[in-house]
KEDRENDO-496355 format. One line per field, with one value per residue (C-alpha): x, y, z; residue in one letter; residue number from 1. Coordinates in nm, 3 decimals, always signed. Example, Ala and Ser with C-alpha at 12.3 -4.5 7.8 and 13.67 -1.06 7.14 Angstrom:
2
px	[+1.230:+1.367]
py	[-0.450:-0.106]
pz	[+0.780:+0.714]
zati	[A:S]
lumke	[1:2]
***
This chain:
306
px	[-4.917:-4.670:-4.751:-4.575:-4.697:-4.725:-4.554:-4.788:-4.558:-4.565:-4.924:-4.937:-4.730:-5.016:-5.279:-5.021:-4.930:-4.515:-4.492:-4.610:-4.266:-4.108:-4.288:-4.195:-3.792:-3.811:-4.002:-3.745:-3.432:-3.528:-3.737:-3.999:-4.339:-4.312:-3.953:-4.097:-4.375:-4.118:-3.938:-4.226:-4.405:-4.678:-4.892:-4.827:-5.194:-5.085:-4.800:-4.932:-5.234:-5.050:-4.836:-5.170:-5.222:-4.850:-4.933:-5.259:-5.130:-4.836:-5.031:-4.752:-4.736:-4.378:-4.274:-4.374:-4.344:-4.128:-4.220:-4.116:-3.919:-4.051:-3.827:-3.911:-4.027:-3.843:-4.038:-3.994:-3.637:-3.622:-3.852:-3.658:-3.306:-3.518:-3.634:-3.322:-3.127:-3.412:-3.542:-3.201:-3.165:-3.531:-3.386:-3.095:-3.281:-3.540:-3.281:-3.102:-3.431:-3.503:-3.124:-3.151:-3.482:-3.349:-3.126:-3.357:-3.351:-3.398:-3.457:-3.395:-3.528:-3.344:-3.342:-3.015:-2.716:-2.485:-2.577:-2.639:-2.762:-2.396:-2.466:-2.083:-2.162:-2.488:-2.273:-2.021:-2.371:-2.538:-2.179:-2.124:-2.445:-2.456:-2.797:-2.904:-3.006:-2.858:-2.932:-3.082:-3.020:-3.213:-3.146:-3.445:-3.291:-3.547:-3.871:-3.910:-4.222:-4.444:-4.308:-4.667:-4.699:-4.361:-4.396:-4.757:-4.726:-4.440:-4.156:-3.958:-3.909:-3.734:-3.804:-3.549:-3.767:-3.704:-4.057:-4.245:-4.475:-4.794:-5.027:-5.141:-4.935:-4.606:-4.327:-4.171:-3.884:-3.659:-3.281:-3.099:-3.019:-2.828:-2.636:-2.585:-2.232:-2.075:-1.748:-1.496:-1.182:-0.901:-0.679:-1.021:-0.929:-1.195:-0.951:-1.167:-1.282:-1.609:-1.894:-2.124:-2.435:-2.299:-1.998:-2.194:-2.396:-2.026:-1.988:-2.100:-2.282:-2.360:-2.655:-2.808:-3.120:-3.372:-3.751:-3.778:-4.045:-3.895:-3.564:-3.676:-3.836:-3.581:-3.329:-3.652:-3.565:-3.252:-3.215:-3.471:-3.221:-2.973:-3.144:-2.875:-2.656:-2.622:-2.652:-2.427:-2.483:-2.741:-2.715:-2.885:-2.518:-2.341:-2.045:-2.038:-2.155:-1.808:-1.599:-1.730:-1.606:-1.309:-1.181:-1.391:-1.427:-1.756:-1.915:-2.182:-2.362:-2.298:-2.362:-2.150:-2.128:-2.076:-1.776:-1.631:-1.617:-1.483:-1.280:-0.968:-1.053:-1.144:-0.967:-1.228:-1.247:-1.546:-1.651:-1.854:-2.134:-2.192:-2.606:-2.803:-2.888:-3.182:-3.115:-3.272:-3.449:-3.418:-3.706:-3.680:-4.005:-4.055:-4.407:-4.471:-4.486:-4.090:-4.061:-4.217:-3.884:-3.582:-3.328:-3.543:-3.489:-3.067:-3.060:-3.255:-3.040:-2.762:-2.894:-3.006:-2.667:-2.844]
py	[-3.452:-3.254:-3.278:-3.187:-2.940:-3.110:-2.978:-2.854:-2.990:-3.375:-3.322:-3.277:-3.597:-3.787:-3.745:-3.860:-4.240:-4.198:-4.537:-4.380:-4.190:-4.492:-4.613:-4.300:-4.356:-4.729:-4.606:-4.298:-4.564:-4.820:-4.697:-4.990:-5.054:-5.451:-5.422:-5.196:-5.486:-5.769:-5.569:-5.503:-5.806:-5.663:-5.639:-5.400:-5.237:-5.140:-4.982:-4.818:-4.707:-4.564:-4.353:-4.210:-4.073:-3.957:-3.732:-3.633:-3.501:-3.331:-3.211:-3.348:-3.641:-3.728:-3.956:-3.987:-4.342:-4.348:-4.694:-4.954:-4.747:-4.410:-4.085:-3.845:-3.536:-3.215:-3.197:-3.600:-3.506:-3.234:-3.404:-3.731:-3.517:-3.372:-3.703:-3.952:-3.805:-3.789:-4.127:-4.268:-4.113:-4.299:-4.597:-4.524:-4.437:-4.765:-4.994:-4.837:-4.860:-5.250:-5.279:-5.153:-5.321:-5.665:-5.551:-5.529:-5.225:-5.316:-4.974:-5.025:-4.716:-4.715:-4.486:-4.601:-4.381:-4.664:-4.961:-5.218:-5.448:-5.520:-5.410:-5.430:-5.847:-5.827:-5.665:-5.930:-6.218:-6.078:-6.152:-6.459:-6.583:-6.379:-6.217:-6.000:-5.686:-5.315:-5.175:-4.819:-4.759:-4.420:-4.307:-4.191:-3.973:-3.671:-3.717:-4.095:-4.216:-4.457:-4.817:-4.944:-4.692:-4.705:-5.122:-5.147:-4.890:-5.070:-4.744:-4.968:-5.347:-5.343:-5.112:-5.117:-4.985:-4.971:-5.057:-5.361:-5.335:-5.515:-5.601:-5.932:-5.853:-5.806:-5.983:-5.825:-6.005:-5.904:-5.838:-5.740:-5.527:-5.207:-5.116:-4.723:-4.606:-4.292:-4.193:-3.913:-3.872:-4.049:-3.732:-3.585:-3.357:-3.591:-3.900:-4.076:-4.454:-4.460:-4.159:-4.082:-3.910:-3.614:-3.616:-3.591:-3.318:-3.120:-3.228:-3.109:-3.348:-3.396:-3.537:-3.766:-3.708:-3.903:-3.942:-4.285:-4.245:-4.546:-4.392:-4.077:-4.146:-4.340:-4.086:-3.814:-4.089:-4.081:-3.694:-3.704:-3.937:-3.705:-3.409:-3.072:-3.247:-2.962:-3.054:-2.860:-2.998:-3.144:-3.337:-3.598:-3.666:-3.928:-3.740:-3.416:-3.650:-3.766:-3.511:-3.315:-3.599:-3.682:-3.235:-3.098:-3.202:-3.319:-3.669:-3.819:-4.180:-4.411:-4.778:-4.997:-5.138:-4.785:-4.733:-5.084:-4.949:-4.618:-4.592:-4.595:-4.380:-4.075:-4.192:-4.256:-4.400:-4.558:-4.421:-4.664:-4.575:-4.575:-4.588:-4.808:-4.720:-4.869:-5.107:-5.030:-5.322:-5.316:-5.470:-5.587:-5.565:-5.603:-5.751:-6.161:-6.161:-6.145:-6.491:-6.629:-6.500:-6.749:-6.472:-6.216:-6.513:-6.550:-6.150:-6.204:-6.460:-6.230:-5.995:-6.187:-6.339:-6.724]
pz	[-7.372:-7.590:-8.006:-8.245:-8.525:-8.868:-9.144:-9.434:-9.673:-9.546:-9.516:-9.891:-9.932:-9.715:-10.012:-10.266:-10.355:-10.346:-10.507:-10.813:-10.792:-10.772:-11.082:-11.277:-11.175:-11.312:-11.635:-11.709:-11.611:-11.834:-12.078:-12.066:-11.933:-11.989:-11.800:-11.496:-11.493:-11.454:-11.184:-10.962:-11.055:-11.153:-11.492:-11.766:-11.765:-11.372:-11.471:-11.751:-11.541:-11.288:-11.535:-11.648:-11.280:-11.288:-11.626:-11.485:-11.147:-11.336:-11.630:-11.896:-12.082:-11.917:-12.190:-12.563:-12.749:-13.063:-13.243:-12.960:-12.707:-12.536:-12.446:-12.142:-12.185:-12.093:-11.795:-11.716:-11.744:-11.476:-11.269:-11.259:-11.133:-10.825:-10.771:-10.792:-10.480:-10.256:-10.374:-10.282:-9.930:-9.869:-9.962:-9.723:-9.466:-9.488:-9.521:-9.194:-9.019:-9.161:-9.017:-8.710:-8.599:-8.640:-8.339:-8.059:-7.819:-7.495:-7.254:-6.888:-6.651:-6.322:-6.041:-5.885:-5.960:-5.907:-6.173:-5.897:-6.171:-6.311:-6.707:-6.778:-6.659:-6.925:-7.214:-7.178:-7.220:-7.468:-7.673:-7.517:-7.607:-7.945:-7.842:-8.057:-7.835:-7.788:-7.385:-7.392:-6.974:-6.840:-6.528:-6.334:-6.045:-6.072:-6.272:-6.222:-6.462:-6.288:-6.349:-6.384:-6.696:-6.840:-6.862:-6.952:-7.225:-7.375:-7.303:-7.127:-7.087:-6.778:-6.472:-6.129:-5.854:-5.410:-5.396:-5.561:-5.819:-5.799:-6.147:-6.323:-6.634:-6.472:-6.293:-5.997:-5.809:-5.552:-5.687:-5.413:-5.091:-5.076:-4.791:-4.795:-4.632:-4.529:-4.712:-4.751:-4.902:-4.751:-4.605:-4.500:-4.176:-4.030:-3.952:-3.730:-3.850:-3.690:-3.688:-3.399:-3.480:-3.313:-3.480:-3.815:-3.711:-3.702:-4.063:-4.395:-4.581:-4.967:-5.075:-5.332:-5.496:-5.623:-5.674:-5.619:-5.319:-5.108:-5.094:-5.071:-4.770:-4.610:-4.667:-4.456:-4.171:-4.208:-4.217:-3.889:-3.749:-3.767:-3.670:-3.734:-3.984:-4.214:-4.602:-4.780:-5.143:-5.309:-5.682:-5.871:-6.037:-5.949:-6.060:-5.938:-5.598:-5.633:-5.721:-5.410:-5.189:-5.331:-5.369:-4.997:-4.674:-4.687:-4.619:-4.828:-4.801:-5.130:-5.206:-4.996:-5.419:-5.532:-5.258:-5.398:-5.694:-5.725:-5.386:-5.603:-5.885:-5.621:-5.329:-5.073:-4.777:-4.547:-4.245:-4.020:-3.867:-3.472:-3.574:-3.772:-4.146:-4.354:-4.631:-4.990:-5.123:-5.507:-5.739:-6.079:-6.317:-6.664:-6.834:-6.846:-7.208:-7.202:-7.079:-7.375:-7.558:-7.481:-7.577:-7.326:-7.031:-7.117:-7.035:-6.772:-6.633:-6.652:-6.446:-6.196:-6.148:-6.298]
zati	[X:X:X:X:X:X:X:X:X:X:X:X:X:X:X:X:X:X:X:X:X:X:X:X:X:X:X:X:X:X:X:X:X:X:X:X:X:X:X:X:X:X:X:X:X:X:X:X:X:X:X:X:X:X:X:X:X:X:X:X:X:X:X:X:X:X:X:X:X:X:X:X:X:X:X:X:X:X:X:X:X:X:X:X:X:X:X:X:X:X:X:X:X:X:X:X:X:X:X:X:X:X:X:X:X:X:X:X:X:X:X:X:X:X:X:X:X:X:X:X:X:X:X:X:X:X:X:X:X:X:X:X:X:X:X:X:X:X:X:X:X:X:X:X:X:X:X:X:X:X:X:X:X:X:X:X:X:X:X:X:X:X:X:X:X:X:X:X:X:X:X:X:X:X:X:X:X:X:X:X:X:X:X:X:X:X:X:X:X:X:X:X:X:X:X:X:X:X:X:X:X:X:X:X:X:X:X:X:X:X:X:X:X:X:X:X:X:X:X:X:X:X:X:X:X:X:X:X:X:X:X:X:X:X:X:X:X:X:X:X:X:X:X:X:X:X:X:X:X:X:X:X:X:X:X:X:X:X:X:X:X:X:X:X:X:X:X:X:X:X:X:X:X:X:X:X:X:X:X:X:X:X:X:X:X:X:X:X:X:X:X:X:X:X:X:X:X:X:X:X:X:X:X:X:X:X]
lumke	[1:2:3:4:5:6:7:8:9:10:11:12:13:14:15:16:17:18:19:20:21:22:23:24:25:26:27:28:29:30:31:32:33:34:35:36:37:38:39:40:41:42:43:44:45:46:47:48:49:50:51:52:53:54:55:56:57:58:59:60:61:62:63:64:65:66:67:68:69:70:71:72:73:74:75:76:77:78:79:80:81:82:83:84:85:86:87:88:89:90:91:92:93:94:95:96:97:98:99:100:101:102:103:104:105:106:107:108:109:110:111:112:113:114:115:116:117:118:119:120:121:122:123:124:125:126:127:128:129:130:131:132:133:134:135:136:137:138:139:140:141:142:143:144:145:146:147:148:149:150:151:152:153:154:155:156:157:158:159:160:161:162:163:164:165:166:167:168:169:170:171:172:173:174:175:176:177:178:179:180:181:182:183:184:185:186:187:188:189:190:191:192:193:194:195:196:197:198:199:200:201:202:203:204:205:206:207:208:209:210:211:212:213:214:215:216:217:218:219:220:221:222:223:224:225:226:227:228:229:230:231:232:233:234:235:236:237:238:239:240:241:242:243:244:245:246:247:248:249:250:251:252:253:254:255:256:257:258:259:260:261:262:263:264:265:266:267:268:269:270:271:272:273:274:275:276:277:278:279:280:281:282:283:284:285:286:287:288:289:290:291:292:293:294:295:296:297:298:299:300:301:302:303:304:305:306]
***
């Protein structure tokens, strides 16, 4: 696994208490022990105690009393106009984080280049239904993690997959069929409607990848199937995938969803097929715990078309 090299100066921060920084801003603001006491809710002996580590780690007395008030030092001075900006931008930053985390990330990994699921659907529920969740979708074309892993160590909380996944902890339910279909652009030289097998093997083909080991062996068959069909392209983008079709005169196989969507926007057409093409079951998984969350079950729903 890949680490990351420390940094000797945050190590040095590790073996000292930044609330006593803290401490020292409230004393040098206001000028008052009993006050910083009253602000952190604390007693005056802790504050007073932890101003004695503050002088011994810094070797200065930082502020000198004069009858009932105390002034900083010269050094207290300097020390507290490095600290105030920093200080501040650690405030920012907390509050940003404290922000952020009330808006649950939910992170879908999916190996489908079209989003079968319908997210634009789920965006529209989790408004409707004032959920409070952000979607963090990754595309697993090449690379796929193992769905078992990416679930059980908490990466993701909701895994698409062609195969099932099997395991005590996790729910796996079928979410639908795909129906791959050939396309090409619509003044394609090819004008035919319908596609033989040997009238593929004539054409140049474009091709999808994926690691998804179901589909990837389905599209083997497939390519078996077809015997000399030369591949001319290969791409794990969905839109250079497109763009090839819709500017050369090569086929590729799409979603019969994908073609439904995007026939219009790169003027394709569908080609049918004079041989029979598997269908791509699609899985949805994600960890039992979930259910236990109402607002997890509403996006759920959504998905699942409920």
């Amino acid at each position: 696994m890949k680490t990351t090299t420390v940094s000797d100066k945050v190590l040095k921060l590790a073996s000292f208490n930044l609330n006593l920084l803290t401490t020292f801003c409230l004393i040098y603001s206001t000028r008052s022990i009993t006050e910083v006491s009253e602000i952190l809710d604390v007693t005056p002996p802790s504050i007073s105690h932890s101003l004695r580590k503050l002088r011994l780690h810094f070797e200065d007395p930082l502020f000198i009393r004069h009858g009932n008030t105390i002034s900083p030092t010269v050094f207290a001075d300097d020390l507290y106009t490095q600290l105030k900006h920093p200080l501040e931008i650690m405030s920012d930053s907390v509050g940003r984080s404290k922000q952020t985390n009330n808006r649950e990330t939910l992170v879908i990994y999916s190996p489908f280049s079209v989003a079968v699921h319908s997210l634009s659907s789920t965006i529209l529920k989790i408004k409707s239904e004032n959920l409070n969740y952000k979607i963090k979708y990754i595309e697993t074309n090449l690379g796929i993690p193992d769905a078992l892993e990416l679930l059980n160590l908490r990466k993701a909380d909701i895994v698409f997959s062609a195969a099932p996944v099997i395991s005590a902890t996790l729910k796996c339910v079928l979410l639908r069929e795909l129906r791959p279909i050939l396309v090409c652009r619509k003044d394609n030289p090819f004008q035919k409607t319908s596609v033989s097998i040997e009238e593929l093997q004539s054409l140049d083909l474009v091709s999808h990848l994926t690691a998804d080991q179901v589909i990837y062996q389905k599209k083997q068959s497939l390519m078996a199937m077809l015997n000399k069909t030369h591949v001319s392209f290969e791409t794990n983008s969905l839109m250079m995938l497109m763009t090839l079709l819709s500017e050369t005169d090569c086929v590729g196989f799409i979603t019969e969803e994908g073609f439904d969507r995007y026939q219009q926007v790169f003027g394709l057409r569908k080609l049918d097929l004079q041989f029979p093409v598997q269908q791509v079951n699609v899985y949805l998984t994600y960890r039992k715990e979930m259910e236990q969350k109402s607002s997890f079950m509403l996006f759920l729903n959504s998905i699942l078309g409920n």
